[in-house]
mmCIF file as Biopython writes it, N, C-alpha, C and O atoms, coordinates in Angstrom:
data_model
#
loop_
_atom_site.group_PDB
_atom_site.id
_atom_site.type_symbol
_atom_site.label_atom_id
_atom_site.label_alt_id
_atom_site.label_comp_id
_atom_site.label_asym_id
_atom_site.label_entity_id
_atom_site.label_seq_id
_atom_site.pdbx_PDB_ins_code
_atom_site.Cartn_x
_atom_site.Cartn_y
_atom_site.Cartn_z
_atom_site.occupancy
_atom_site.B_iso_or_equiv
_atom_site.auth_seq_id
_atom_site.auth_asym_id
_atom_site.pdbx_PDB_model_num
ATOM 1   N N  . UNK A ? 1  ? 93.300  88.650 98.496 1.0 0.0 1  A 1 
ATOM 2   C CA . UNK A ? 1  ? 94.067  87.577 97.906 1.0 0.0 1  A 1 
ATOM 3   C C  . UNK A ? 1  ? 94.320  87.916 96.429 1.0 0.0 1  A 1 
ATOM 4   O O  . UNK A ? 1  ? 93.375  88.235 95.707 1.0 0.0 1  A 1 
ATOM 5   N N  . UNK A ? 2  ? 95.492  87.856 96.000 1.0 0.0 2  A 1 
ATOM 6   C CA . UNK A ? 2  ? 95.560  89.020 94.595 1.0 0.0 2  A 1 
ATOM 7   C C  . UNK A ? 2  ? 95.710  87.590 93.863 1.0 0.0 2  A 1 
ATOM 8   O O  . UNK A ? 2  ? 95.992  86.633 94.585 1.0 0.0 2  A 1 
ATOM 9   N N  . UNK A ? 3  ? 95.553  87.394 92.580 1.0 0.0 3  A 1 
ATOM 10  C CA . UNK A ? 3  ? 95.679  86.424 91.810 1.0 0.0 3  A 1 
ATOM 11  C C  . UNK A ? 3  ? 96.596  86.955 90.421 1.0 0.0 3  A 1 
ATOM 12  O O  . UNK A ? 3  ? 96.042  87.910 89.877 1.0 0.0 3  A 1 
ATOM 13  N N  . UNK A ? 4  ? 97.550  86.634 89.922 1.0 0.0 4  A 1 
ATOM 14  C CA . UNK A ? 4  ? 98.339  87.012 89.312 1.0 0.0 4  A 1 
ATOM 15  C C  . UNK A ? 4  ? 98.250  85.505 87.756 1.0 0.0 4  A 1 
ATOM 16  O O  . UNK A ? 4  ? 98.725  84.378 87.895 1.0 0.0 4  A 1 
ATOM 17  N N  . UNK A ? 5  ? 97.635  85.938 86.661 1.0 0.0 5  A 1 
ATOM 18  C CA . UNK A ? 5  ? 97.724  85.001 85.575 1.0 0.0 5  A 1 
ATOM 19  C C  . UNK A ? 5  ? 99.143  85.243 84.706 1.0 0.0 5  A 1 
ATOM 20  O O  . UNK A ? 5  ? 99.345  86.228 83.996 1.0 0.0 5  A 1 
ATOM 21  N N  . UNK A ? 6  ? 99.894  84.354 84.873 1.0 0.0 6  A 1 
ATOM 22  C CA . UNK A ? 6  ? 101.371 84.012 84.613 1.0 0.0 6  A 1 
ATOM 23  C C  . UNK A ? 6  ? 101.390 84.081 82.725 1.0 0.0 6  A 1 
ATOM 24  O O  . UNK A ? 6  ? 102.440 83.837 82.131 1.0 0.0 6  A 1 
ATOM 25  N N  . UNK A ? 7  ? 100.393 84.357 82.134 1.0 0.0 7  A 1 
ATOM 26  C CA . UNK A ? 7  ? 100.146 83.815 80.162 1.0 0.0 7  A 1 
ATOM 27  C C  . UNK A ? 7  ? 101.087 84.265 80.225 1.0 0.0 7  A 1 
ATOM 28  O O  . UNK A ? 7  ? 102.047 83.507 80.360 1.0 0.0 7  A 1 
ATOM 29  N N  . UNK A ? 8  ? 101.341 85.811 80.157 1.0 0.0 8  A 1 
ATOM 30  C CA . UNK A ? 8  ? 102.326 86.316 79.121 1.0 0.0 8  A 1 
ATOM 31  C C  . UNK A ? 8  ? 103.984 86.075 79.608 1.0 0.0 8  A 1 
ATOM 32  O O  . UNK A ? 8  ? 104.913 86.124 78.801 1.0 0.0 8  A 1 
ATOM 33  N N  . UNK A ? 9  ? 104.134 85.846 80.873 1.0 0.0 9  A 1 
ATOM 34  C CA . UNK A ? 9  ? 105.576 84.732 81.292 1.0 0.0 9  A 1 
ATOM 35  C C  . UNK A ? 9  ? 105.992 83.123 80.141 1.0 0.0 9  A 1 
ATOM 36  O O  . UNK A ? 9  ? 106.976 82.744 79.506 1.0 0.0 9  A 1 
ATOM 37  N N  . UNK A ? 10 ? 104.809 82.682 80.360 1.0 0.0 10 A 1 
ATOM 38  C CA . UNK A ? 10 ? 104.760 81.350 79.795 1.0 0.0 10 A 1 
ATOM 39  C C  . UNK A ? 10 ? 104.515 81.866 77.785 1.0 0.0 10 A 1 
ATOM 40  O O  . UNK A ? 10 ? 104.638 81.122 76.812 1.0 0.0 10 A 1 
ATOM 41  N N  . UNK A ? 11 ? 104.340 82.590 77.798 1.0 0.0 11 A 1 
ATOM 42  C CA . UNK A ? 11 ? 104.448 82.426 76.135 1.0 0.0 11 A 1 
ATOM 43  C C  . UNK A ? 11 ? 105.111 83.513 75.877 1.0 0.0 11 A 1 
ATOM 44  O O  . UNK A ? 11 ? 104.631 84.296 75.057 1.0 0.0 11 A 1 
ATOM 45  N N  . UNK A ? 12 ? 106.338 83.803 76.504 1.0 0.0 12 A 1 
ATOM 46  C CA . UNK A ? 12 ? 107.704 84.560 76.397 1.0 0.0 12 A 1 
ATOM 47  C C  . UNK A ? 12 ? 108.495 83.395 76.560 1.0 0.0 12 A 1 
ATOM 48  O O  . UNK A ? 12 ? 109.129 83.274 75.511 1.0 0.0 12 A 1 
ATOM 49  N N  . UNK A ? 13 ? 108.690 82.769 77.092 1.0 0.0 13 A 1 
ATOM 50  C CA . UNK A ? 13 ? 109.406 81.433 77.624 1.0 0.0 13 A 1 
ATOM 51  C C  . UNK A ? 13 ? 109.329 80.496 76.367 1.0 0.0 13 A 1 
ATOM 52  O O  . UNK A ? 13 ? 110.302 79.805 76.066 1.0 0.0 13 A 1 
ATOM 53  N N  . UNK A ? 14 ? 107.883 80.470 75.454 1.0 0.0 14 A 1 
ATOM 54  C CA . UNK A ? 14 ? 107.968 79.503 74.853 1.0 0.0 14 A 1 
ATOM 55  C C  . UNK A ? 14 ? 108.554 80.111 73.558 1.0 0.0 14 A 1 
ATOM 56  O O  . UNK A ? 14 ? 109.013 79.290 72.763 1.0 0.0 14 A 1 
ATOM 57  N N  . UNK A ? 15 ? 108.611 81.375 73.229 1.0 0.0 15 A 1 
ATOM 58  C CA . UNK A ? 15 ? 108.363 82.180 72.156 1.0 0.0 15 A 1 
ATOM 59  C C  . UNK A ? 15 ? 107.590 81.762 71.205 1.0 0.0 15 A 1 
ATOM 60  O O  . UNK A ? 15 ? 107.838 81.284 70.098 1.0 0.0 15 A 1 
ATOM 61  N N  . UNK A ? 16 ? 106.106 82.117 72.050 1.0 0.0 16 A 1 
ATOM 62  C CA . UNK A ? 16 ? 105.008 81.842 71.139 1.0 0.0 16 A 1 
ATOM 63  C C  . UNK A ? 16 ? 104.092 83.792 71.086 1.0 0.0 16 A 1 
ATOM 64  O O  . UNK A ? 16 ? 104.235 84.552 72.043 1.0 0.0 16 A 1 
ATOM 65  N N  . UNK A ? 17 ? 103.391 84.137 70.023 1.0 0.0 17 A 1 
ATOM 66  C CA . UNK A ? 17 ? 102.934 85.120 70.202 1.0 0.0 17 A 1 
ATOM 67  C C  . UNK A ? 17 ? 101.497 84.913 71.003 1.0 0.0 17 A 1 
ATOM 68  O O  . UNK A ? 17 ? 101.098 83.786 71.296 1.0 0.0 17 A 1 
ATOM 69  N N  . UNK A ? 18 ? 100.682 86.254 71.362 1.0 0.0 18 A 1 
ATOM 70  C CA . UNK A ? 18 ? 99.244  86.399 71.981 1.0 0.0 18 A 1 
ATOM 71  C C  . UNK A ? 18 ? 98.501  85.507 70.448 1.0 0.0 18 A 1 
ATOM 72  O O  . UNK A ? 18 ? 97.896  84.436 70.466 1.0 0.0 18 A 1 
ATOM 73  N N  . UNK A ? 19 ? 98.764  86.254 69.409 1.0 0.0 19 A 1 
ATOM 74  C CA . UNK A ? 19 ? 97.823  86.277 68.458 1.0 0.0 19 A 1 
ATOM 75  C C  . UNK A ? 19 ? 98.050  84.686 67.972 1.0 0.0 19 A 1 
ATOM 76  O O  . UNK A ? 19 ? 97.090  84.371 67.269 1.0 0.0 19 A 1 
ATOM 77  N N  . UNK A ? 20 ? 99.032  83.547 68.118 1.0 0.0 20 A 1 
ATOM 78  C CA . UNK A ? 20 ? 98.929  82.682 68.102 1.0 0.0 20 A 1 
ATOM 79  C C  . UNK A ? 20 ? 98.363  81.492 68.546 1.0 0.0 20 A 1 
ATOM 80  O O  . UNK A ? 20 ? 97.958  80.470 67.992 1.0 0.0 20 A 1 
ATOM 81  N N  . UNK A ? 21 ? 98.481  82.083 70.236 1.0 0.0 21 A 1 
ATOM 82  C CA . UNK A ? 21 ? 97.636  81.217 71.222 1.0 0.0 21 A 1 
ATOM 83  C C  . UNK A ? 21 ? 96.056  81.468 70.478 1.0 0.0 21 A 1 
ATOM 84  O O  . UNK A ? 21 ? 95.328  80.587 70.021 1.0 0.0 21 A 1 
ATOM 85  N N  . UNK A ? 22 ? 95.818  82.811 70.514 1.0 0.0 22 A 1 
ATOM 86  C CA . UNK A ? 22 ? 94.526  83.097 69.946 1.0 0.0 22 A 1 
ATOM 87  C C  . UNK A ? 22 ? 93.954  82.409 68.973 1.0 0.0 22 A 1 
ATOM 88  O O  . UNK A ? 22 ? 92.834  81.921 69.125 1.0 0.0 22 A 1 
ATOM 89  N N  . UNK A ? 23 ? 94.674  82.279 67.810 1.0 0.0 23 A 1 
ATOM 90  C CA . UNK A ? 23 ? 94.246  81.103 66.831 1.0 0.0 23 A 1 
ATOM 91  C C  . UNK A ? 23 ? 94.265  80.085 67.356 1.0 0.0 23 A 1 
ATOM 92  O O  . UNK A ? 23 ? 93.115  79.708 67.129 1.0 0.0 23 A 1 
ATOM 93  N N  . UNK A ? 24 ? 94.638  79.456 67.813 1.0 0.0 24 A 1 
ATOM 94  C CA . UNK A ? 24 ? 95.097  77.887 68.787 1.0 0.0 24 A 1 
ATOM 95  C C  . UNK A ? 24 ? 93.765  77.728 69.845 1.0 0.0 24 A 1 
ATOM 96  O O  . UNK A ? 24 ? 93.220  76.670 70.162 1.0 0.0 24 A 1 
ATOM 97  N N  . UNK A ? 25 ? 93.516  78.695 70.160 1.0 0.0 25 A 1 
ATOM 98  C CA . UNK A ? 25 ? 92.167  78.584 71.110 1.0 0.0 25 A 1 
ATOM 99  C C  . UNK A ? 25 ? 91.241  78.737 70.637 1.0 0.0 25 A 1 
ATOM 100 O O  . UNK A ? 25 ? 90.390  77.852 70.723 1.0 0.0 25 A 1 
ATOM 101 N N  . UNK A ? 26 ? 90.944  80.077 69.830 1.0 0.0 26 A 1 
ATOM 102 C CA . UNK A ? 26 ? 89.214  80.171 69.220 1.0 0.0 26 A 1 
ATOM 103 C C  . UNK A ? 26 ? 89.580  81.701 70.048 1.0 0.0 26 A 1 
ATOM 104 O O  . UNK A ? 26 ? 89.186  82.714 69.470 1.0 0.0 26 A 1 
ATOM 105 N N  . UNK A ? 27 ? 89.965  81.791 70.738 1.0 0.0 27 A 1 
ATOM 106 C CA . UNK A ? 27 ? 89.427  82.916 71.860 1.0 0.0 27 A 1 
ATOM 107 C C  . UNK A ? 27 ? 90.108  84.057 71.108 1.0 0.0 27 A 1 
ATOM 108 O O  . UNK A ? 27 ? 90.941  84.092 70.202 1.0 0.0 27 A 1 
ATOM 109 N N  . UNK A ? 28 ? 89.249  85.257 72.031 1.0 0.0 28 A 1 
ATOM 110 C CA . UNK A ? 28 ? 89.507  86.464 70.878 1.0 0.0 28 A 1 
ATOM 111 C C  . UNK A ? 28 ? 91.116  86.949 71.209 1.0 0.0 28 A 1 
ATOM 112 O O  . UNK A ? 28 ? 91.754  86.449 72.136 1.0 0.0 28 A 1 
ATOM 113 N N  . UNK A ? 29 ? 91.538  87.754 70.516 1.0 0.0 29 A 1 
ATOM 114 C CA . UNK A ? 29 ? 92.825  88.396 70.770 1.0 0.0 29 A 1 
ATOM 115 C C  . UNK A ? 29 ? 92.706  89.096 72.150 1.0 0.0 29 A 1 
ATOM 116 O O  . UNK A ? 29 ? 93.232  88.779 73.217 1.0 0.0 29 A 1 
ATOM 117 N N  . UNK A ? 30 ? 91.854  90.158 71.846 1.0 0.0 30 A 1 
ATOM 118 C CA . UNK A ? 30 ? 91.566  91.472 73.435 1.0 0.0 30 A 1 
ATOM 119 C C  . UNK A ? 30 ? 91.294  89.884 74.302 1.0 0.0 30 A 1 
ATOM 120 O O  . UNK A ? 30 ? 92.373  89.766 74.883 1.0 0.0 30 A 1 
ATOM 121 N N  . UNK A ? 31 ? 90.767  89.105 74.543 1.0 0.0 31 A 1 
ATOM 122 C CA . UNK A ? 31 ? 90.641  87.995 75.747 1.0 0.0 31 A 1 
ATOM 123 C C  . UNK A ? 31 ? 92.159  87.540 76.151 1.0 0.0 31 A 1 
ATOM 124 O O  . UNK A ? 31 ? 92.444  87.295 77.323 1.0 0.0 31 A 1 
ATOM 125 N N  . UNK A ? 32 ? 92.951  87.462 75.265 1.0 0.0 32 A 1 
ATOM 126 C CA . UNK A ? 32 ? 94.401  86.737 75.222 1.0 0.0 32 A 1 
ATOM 127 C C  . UNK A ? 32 ? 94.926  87.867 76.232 1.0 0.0 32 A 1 
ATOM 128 O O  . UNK A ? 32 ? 95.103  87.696 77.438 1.0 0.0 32 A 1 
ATOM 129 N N  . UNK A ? 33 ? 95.169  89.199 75.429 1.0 0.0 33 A 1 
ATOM 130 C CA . UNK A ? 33 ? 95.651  90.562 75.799 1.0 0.0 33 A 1 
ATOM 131 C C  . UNK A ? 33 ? 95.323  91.142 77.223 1.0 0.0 33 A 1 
ATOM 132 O O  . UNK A ? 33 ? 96.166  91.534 78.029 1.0 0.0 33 A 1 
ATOM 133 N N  . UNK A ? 34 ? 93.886  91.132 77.410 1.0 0.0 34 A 1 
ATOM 134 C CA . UNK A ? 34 ? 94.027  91.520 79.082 1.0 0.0 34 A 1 
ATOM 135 C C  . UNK A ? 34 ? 94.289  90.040 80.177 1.0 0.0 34 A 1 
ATOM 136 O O  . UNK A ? 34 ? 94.530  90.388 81.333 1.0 0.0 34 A 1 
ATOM 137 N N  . UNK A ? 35 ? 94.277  89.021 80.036 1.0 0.0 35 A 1 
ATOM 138 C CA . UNK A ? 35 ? 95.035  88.132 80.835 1.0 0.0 35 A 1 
ATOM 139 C C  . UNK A ? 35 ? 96.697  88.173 80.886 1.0 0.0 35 A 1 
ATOM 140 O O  . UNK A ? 35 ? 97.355  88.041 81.918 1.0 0.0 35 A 1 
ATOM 141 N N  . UNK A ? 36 ? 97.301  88.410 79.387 1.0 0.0 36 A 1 
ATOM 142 C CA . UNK A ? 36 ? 98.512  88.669 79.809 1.0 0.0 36 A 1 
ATOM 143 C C  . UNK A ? 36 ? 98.995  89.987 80.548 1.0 0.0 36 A 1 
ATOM 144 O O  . UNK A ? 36 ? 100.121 90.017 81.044 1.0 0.0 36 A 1 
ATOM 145 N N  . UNK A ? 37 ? 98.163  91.047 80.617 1.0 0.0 37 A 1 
ATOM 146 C CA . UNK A ? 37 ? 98.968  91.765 80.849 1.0 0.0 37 A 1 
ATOM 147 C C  . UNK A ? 37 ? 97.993  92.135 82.244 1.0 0.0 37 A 1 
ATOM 148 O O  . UNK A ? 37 ? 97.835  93.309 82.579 1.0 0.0 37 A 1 
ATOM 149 N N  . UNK A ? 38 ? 97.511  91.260 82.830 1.0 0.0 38 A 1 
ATOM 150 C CA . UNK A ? 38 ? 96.741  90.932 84.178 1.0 0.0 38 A 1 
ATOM 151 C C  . UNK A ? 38 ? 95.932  92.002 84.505 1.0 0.0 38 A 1 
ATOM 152 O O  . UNK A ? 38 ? 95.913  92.388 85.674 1.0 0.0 38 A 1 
ATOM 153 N N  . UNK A ? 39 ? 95.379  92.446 83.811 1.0 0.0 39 A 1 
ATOM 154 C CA . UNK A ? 39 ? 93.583  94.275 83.326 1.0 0.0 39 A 1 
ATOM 155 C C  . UNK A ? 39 ? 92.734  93.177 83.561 1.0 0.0 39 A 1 
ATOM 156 O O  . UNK A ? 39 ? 91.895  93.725 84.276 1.0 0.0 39 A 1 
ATOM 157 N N  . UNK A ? 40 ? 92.291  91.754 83.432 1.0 0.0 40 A 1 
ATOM 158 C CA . UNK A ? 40 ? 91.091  91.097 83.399 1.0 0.0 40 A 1 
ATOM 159 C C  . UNK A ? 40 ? 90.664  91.146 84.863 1.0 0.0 40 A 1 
ATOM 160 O O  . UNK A ? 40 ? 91.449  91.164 85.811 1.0 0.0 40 A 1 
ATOM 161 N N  . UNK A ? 41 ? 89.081  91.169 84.959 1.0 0.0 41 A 1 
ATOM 162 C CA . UNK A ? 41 ? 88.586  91.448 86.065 1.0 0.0 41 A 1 
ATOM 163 C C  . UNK A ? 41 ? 88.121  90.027 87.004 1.0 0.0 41 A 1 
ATOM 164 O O  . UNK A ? 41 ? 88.095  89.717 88.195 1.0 0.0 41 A 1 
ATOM 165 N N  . UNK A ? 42 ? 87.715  89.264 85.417 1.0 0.0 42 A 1 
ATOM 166 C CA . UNK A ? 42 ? 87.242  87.628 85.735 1.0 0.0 42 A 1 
ATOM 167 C C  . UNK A ? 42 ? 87.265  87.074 84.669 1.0 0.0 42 A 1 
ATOM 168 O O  . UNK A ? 42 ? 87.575  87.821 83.741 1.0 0.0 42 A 1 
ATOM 169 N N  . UNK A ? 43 ? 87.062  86.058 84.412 1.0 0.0 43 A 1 
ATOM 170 C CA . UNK A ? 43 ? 87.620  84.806 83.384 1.0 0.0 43 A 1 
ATOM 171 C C  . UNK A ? 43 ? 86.829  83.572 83.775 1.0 0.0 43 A 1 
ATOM 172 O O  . UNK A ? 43 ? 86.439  83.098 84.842 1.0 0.0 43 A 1 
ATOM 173 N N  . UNK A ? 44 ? 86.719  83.141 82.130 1.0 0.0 44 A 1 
ATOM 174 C CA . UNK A ? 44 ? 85.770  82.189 82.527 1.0 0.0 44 A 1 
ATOM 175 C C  . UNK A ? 44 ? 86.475  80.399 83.033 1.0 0.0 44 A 1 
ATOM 176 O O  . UNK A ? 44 ? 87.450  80.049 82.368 1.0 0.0 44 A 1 
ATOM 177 N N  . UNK A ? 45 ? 86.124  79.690 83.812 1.0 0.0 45 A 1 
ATOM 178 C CA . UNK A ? 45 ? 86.924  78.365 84.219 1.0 0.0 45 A 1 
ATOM 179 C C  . UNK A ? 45 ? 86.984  77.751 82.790 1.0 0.0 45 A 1 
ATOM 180 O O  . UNK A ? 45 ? 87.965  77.024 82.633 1.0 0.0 45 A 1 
ATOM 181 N N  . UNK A ? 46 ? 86.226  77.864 81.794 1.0 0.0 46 A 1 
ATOM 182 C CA . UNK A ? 46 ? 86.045  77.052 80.164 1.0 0.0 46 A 1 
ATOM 183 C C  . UNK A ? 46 ? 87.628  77.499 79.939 1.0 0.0 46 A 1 
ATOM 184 O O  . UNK A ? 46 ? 88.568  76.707 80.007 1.0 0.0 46 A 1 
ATOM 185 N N  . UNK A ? 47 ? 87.757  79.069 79.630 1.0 0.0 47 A 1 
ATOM 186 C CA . UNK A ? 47 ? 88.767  79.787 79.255 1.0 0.0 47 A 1 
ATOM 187 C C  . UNK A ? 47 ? 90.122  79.416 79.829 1.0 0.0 47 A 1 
ATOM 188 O O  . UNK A ? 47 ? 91.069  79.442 79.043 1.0 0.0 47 A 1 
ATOM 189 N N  . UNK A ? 48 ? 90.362  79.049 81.187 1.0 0.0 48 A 1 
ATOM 190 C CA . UNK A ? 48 ? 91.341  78.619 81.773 1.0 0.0 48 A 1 
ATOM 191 C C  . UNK A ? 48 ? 91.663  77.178 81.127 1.0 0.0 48 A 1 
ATOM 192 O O  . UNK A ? 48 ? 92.780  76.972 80.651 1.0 0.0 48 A 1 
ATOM 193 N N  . UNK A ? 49 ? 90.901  76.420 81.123 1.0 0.0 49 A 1 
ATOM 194 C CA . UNK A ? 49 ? 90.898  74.883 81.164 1.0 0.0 49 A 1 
ATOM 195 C C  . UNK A ? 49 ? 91.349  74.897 79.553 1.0 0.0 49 A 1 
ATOM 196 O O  . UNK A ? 49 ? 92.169  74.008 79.324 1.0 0.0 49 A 1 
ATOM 197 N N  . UNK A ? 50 ? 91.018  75.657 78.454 1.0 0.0 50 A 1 
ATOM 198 C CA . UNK A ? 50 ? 91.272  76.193 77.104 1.0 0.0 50 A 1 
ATOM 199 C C  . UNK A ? 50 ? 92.601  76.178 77.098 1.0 0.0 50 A 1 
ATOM 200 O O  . UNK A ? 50 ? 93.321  75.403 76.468 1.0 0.0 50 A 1 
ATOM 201 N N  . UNK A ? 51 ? 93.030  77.339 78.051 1.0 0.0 51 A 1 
ATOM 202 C CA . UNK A ? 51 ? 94.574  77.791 77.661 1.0 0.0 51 A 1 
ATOM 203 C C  . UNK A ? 51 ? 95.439  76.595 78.068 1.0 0.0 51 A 1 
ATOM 204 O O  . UNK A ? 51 ? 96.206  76.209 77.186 1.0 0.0 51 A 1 
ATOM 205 N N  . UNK A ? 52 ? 95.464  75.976 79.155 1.0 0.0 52 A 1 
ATOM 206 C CA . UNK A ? 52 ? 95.979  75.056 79.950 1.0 0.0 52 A 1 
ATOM 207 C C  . UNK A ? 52 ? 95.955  73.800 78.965 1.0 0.0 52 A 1 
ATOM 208 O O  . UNK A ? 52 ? 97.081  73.302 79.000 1.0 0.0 52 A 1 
ATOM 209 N N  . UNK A ? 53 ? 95.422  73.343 78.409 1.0 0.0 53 A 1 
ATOM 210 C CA . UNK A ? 53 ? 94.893  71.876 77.370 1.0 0.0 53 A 1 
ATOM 211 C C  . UNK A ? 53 ? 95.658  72.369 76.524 1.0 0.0 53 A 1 
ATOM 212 O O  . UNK A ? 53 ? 96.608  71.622 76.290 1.0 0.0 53 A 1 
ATOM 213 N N  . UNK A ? 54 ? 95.661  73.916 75.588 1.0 0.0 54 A 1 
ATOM 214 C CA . UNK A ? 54 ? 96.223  74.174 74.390 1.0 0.0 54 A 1 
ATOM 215 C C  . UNK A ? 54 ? 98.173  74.215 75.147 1.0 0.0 54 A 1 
ATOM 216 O O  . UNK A ? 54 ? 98.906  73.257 74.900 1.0 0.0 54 A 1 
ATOM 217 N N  . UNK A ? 55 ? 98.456  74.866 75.609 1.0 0.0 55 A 1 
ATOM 218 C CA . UNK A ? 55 ? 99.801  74.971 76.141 1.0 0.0 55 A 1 
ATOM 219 C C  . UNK A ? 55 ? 100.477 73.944 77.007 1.0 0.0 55 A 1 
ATOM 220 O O  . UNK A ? 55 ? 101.553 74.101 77.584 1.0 0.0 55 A 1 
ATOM 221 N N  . UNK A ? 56 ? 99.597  72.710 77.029 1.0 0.0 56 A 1 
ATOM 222 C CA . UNK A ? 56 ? 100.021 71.652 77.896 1.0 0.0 56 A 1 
ATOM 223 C C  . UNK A ? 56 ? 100.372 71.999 79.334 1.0 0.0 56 A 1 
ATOM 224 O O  . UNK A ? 56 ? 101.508 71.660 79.667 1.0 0.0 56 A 1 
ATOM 225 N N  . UNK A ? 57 ? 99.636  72.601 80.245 1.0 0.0 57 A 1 
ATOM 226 C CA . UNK A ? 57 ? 100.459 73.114 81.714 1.0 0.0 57 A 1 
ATOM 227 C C  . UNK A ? 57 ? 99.365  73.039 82.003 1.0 0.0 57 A 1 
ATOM 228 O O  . UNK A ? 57 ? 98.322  73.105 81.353 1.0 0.0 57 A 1 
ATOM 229 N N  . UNK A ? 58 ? 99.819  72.747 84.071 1.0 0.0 58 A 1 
ATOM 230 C CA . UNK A ? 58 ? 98.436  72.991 84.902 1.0 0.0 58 A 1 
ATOM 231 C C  . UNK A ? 58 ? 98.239  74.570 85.131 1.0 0.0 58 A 1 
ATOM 232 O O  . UNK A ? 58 ? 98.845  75.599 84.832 1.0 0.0 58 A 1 
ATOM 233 N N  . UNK A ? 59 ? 97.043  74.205 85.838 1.0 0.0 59 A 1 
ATOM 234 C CA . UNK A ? 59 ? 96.334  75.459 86.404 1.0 0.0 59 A 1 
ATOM 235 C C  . UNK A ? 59 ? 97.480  76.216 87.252 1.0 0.0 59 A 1 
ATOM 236 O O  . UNK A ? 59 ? 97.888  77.374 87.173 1.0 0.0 59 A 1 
ATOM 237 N N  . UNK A ? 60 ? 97.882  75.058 88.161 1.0 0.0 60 A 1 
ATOM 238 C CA . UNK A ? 60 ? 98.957  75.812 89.330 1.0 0.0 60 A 1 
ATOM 239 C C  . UNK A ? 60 ? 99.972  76.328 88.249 1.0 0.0 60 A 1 
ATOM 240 O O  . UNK A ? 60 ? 100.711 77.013 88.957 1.0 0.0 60 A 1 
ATOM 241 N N  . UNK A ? 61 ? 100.356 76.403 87.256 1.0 0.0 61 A 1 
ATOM 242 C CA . UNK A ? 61 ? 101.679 76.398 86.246 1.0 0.0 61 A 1 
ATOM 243 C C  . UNK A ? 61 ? 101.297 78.389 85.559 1.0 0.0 61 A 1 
ATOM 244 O O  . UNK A ? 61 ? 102.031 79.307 85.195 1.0 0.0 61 A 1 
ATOM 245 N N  . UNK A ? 62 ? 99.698  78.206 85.707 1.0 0.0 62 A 1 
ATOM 246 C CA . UNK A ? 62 ? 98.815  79.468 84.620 1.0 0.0 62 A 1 
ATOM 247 C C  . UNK A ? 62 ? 98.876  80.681 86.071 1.0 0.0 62 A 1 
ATOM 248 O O  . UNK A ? 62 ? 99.462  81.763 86.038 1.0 0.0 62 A 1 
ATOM 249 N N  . UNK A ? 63 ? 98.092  80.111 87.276 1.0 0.0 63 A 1 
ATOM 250 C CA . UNK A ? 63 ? 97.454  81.124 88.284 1.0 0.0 63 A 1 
ATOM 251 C C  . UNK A ? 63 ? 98.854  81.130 88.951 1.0 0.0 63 A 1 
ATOM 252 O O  . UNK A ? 63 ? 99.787  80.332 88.854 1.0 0.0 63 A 1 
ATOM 253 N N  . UNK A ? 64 ? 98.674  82.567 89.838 1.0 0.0 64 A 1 
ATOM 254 C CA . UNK A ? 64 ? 99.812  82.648 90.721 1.0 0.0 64 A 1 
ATOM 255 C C  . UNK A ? 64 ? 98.930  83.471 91.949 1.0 0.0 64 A 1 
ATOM 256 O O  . UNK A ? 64 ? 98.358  84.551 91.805 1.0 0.0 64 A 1 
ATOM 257 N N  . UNK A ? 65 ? 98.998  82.546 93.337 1.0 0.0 65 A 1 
ATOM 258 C CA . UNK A ? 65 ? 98.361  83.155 94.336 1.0 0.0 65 A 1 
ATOM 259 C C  . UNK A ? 65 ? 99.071  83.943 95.242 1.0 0.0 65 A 1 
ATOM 260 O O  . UNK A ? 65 ? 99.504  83.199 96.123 1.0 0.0 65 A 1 
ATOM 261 N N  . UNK A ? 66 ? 99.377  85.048 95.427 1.0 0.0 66 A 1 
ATOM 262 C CA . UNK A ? 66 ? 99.538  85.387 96.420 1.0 0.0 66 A 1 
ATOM 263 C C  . UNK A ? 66 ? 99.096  85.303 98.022 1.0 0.0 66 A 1 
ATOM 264 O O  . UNK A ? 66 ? 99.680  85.990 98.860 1.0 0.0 66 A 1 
#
C-alpha cells in the first residue's frame, strides 16, 4: 500500500516555501524536505496533525493512498 505525502503539491499551489512552513511549525527544515519530496521512511502522527493545523487542510487533503 504505497502512501504518497502531497506537502510539496500543496505548498506549490499556495506559493509558500519548505523553509517557511518550517518556521510556522518549529519542525526542522531536512523534516519539511524529505516529506516533500516523499525519501521519509515514517513520520510522526504529532508531525502530521502540525502540518495540517498550520496549513488549514485535512489529513485526507496531506496523505495520498494508493
Amino acid at each position: 500500500m504505497p502512501v504518497k505525502v502531497r506537502l510539496n503539491e500543496i505548498l506549490t499551489s499556495r506559493g509558500m516555501s519548505q523553509r517557511e512552513l518550517a518556521r510556522l511549525t518549529g519542525l526542522r527544515p531536512n523534516t519539511i524536505s524529505h516529506l516533500c519530496s516523499n525519501t521519509a521512511n515514517s513520520i510522526y502522527f504529532e508531525t502530521l496533525e502540525l502540518i495540517c493545523k498550520t496549513l488549514n487542510i485535512s489529513i485526507e487533503q496531506l496523505i495520498e493512498i494508493d
